[in-house]
Jmol script that loads the backbone (N, CA, C; Angstrom):
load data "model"
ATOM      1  N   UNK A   1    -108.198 -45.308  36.445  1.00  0.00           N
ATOM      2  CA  UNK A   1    -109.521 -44.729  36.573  1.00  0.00           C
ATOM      3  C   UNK A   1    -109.812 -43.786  35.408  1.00  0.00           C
ATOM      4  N   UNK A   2    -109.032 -43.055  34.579  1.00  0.00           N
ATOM      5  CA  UNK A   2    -108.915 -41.783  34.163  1.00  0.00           C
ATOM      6  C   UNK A   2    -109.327 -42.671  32.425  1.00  0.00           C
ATOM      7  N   UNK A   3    -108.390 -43.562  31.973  1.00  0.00           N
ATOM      8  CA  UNK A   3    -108.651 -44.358  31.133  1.00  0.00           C
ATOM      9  C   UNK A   3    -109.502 -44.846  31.001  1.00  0.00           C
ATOM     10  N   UNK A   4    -110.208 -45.685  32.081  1.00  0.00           N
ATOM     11  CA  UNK A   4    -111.404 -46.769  32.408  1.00  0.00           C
ATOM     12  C   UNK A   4    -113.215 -45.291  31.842  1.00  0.00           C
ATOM     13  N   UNK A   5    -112.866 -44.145  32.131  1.00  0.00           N
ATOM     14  CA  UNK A   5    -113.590 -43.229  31.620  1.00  0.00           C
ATOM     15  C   UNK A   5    -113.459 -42.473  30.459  1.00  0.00           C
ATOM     16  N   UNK A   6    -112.346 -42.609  29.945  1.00  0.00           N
ATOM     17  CA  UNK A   6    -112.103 -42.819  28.597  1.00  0.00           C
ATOM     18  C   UNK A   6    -112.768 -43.321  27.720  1.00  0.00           C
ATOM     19  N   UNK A   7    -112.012 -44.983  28.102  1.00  0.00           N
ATOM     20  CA  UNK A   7    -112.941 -45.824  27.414  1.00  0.00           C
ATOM     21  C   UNK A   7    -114.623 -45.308  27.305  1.00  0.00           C
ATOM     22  N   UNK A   8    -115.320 -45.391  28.610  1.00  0.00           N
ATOM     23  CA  UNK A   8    -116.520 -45.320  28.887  1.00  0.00           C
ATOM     24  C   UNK A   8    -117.140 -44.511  27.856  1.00  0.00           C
ATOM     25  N   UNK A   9    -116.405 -43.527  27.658  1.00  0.00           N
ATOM     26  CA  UNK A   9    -117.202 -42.251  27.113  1.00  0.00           C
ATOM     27  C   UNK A   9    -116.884 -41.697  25.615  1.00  0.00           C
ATOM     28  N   UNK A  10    -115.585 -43.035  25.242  1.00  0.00           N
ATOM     29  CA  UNK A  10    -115.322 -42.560  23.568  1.00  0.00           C
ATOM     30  C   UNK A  10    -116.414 -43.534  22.901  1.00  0.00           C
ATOM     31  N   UNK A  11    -115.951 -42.622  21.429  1.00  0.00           N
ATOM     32  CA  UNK A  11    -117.390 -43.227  20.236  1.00  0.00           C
ATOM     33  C   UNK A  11    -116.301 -44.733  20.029  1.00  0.00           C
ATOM     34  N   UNK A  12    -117.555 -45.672  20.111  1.00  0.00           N
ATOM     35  CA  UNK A  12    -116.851 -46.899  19.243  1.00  0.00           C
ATOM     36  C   UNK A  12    -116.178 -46.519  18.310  1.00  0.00           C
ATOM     37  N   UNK A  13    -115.802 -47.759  17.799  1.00  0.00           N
ATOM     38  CA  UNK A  13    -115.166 -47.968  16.716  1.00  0.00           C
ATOM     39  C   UNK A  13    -115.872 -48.619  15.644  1.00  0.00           C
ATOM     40  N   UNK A  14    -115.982 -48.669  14.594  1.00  0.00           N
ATOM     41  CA  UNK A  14    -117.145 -49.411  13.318  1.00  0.00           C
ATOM     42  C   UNK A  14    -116.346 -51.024  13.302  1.00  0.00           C
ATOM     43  N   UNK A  15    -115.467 -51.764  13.941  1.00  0.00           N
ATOM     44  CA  UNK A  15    -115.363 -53.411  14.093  1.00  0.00           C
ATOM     45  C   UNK A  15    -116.292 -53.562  15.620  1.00  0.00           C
ATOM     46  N   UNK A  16    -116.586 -52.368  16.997  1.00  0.00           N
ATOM     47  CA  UNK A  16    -116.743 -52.467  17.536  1.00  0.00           C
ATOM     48  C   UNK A  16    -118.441 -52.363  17.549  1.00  0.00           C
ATOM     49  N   UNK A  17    -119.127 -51.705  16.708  1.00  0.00           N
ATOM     50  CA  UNK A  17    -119.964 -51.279  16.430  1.00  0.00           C
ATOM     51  C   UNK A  17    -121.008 -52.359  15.822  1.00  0.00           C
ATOM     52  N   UNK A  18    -119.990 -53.455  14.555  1.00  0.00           N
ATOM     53  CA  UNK A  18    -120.734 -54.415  14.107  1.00  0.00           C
ATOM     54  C   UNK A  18    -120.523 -55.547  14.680  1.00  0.00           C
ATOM     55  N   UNK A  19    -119.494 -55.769  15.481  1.00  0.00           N
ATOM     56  CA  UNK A  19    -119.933 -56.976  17.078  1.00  0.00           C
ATOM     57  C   UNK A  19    -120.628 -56.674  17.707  1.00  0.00           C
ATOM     58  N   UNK A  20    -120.889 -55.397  18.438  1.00  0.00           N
ATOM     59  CA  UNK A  20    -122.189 -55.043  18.916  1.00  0.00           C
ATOM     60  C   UNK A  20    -123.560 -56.105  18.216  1.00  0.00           C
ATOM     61  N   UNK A  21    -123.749 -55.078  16.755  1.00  0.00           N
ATOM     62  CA  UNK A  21    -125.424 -55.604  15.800  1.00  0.00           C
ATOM     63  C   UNK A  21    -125.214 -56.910  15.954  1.00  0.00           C
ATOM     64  N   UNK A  22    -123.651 -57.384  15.850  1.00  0.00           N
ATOM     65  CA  UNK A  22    -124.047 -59.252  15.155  1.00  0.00           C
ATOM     66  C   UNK A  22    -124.580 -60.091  16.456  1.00  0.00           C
ATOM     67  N   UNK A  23    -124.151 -59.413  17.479  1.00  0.00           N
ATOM     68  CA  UNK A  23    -124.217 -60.259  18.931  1.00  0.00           C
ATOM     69  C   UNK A  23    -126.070 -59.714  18.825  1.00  0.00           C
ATOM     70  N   UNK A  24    -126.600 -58.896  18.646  1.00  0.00           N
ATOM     71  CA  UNK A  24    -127.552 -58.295  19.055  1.00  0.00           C
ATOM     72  C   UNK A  24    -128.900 -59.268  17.963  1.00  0.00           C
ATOM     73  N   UNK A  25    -127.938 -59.370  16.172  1.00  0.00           N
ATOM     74  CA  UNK A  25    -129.129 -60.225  15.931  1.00  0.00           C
ATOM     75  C   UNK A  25    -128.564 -61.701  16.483  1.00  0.00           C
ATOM     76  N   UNK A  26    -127.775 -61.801  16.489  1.00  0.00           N
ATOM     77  CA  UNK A  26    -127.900 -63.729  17.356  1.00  0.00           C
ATOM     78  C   UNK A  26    -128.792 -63.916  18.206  1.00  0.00           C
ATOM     79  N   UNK A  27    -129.000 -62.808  18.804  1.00  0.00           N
ATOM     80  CA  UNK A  27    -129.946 -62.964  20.527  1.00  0.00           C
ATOM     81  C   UNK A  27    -131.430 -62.722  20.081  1.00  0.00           C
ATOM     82  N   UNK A  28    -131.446 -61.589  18.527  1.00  0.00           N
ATOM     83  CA  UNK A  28    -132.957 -61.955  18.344  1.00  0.00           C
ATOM     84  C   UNK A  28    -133.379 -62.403  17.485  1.00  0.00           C
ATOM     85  N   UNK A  29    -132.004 -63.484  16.921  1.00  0.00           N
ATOM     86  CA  UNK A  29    -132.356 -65.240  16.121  1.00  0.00           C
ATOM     87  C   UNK A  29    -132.983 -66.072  17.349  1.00  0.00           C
ATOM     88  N   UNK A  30    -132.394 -66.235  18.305  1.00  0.00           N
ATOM     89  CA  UNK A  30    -132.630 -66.990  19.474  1.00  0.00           C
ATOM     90  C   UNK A  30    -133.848 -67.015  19.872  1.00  0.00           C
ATOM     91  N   UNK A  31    -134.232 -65.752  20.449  1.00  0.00           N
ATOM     92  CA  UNK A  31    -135.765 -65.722  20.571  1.00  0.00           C
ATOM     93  C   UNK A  31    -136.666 -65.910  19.534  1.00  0.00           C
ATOM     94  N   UNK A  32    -136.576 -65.843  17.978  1.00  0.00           N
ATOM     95  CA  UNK A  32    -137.539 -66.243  17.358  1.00  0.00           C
ATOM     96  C   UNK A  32    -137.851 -67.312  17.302  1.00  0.00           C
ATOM     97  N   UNK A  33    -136.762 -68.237  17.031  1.00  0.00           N
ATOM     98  CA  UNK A  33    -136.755 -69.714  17.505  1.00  0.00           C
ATOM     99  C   UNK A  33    -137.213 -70.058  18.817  1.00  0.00           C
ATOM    100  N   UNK A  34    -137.166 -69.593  19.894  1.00  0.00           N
ATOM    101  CA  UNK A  34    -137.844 -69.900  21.161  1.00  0.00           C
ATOM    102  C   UNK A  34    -139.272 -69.525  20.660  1.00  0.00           C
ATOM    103  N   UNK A  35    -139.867 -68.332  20.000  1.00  0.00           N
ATOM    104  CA  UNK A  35    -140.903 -68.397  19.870  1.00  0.00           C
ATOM    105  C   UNK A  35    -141.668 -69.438  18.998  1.00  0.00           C
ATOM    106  N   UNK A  36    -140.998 -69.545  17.943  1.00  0.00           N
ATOM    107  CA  UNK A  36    -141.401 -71.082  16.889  1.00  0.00           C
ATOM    108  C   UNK A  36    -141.590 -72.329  17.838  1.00  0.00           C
ATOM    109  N   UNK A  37    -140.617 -72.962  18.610  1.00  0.00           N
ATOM    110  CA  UNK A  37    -140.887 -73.803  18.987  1.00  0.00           C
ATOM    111  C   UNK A  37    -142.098 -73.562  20.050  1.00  0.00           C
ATOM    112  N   UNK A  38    -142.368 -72.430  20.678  1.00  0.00           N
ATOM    113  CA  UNK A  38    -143.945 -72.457  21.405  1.00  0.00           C
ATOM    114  C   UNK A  38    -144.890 -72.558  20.496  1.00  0.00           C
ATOM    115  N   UNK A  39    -144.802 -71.806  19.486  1.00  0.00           N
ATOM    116  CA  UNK A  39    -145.833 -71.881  18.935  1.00  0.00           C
ATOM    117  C   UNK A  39    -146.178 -73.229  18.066  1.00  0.00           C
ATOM    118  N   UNK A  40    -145.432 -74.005  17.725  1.00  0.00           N
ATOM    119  CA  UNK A  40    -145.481 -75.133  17.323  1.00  0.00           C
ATOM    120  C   UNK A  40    -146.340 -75.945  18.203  1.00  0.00           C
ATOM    121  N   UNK A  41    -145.597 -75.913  19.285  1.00  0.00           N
ATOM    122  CA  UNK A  41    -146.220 -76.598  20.611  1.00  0.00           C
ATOM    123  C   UNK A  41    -147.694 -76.395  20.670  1.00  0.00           C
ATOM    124  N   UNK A  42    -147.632 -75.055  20.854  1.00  0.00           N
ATOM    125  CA  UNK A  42    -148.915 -74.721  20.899  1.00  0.00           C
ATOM    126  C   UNK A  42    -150.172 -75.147  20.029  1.00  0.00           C
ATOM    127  N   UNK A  43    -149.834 -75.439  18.689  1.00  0.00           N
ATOM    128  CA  UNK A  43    -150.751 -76.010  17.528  1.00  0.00           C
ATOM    129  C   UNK A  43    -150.727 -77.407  17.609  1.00  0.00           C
ATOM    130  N   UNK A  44    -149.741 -78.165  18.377  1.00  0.00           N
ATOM    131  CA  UNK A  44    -149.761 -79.367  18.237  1.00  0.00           C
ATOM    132  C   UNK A  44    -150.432 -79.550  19.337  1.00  0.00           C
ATOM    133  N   UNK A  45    -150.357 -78.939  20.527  1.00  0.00           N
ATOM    134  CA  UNK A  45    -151.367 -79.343  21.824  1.00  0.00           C
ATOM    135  C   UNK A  45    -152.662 -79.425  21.348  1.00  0.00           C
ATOM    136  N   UNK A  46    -153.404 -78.084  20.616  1.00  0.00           N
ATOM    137  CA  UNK A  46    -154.770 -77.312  19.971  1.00  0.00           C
ATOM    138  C   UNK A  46    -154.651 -79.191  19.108  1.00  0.00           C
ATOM    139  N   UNK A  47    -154.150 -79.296  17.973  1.00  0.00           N
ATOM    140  CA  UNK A  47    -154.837 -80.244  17.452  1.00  0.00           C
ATOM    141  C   UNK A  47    -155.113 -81.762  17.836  1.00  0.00           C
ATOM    142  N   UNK A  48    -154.181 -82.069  19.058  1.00  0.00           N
ATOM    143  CA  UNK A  48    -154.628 -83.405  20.057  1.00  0.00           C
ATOM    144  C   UNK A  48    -156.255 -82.874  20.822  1.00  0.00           C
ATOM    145  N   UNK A  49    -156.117 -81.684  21.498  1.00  0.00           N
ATOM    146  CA  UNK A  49    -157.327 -81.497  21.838  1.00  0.00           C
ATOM    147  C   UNK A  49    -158.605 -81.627  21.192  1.00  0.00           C
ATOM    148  N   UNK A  50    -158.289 -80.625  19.959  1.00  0.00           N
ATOM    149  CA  UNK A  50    -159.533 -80.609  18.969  1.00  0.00           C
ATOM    150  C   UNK A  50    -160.017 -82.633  18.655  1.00  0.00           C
ATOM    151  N   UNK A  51    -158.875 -83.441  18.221  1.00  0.00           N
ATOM    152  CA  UNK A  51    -158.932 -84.669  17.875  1.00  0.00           C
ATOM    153  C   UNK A  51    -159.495 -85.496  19.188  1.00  0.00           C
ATOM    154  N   UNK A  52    -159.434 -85.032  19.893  1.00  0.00           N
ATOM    155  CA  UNK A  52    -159.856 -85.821  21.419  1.00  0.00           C
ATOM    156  C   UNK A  52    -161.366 -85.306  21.488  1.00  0.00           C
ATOM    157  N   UNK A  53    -161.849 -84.323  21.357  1.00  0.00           N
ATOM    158  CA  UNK A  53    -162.927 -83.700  21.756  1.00  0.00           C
ATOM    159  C   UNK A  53    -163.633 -84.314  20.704  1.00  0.00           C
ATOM    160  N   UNK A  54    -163.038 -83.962  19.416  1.00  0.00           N
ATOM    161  CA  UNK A  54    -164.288 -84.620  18.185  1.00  0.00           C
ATOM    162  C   UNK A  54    -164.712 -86.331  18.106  1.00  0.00           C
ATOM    163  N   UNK A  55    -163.649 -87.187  18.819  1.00  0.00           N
ATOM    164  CA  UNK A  55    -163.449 -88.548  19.074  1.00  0.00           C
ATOM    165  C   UNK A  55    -164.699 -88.593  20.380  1.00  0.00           C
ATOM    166  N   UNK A  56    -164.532 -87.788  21.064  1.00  0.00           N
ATOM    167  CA  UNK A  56    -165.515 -88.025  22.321  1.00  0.00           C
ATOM    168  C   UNK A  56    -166.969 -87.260  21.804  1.00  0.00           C
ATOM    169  N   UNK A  57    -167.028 -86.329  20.965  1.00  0.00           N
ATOM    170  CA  UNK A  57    -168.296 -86.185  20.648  1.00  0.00           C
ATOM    171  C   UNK A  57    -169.079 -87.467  19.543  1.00  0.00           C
ATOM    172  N   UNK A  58    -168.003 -87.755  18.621  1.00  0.00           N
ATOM    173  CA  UNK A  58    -168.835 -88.760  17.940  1.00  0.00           C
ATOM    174  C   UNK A  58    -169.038 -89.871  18.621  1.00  0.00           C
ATOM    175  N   UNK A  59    -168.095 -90.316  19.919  1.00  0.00           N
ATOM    176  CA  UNK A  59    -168.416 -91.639  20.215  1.00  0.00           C
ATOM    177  C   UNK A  59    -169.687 -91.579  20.910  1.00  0.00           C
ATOM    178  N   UNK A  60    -170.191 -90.308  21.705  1.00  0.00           N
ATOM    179  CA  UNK A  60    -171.524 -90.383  22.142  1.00  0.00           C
ATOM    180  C   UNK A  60    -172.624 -89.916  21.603  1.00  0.00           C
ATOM    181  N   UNK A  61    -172.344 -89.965  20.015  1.00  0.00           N
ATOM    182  CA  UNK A  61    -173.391 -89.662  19.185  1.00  0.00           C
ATOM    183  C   UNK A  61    -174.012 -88.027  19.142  1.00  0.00           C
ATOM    184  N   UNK A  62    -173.569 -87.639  19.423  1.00  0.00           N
ATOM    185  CA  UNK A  62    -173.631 -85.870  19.019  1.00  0.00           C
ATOM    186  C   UNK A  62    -172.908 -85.564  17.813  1.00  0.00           C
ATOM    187  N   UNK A  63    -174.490 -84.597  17.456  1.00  0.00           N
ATOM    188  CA  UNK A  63    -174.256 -84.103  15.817  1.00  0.00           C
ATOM    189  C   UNK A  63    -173.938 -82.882  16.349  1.00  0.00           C
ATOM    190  N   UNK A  64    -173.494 -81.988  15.425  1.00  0.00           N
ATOM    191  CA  UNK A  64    -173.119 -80.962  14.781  1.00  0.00           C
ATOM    192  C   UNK A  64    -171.717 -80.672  15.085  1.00  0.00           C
ATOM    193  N   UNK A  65    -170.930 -81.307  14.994  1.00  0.00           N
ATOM    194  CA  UNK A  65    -169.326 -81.518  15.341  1.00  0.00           C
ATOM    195  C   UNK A  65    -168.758 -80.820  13.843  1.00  0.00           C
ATOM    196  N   UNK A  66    -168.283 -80.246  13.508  1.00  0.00           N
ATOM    197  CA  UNK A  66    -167.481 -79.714  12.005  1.00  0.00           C
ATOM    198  C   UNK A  66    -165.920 -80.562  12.488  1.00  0.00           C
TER     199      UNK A  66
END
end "model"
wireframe off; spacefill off
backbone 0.3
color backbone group
């Protein structure tokens, strides 16, 4: 018990310190990539839509479509 609060309460160590950061950026490599692939998603959904909508406006002859 006496150790186990030891531990708890001493200063790292600087090998302990930069496993800490490296684990810390892996996890916020991870999420950027989770965010890329939404957002990818996301532009590729937007441009089927946009391509569907402009396909259905010209086929029924409505102007002012950009």
């Amino acid at each position: 018990m006496i150790t186990y609060l030891k531990k708890l309460f001493r200063q790292p160590t600087a090998p302990e310190l930069v496993l800490r950061e490296l684990s810390e950026a892996r996890l916020a490599k991870l999420e950027a990539q989770t965010a890329v692939d939404y957002a990818t998603a996301i532009v590729a959904y937007n441009d089927a839509r946009i391509a569907r909508l402009v396909e259905y406006m010209n086929a029924t002859g409505k102007t002012g479509v950009k």
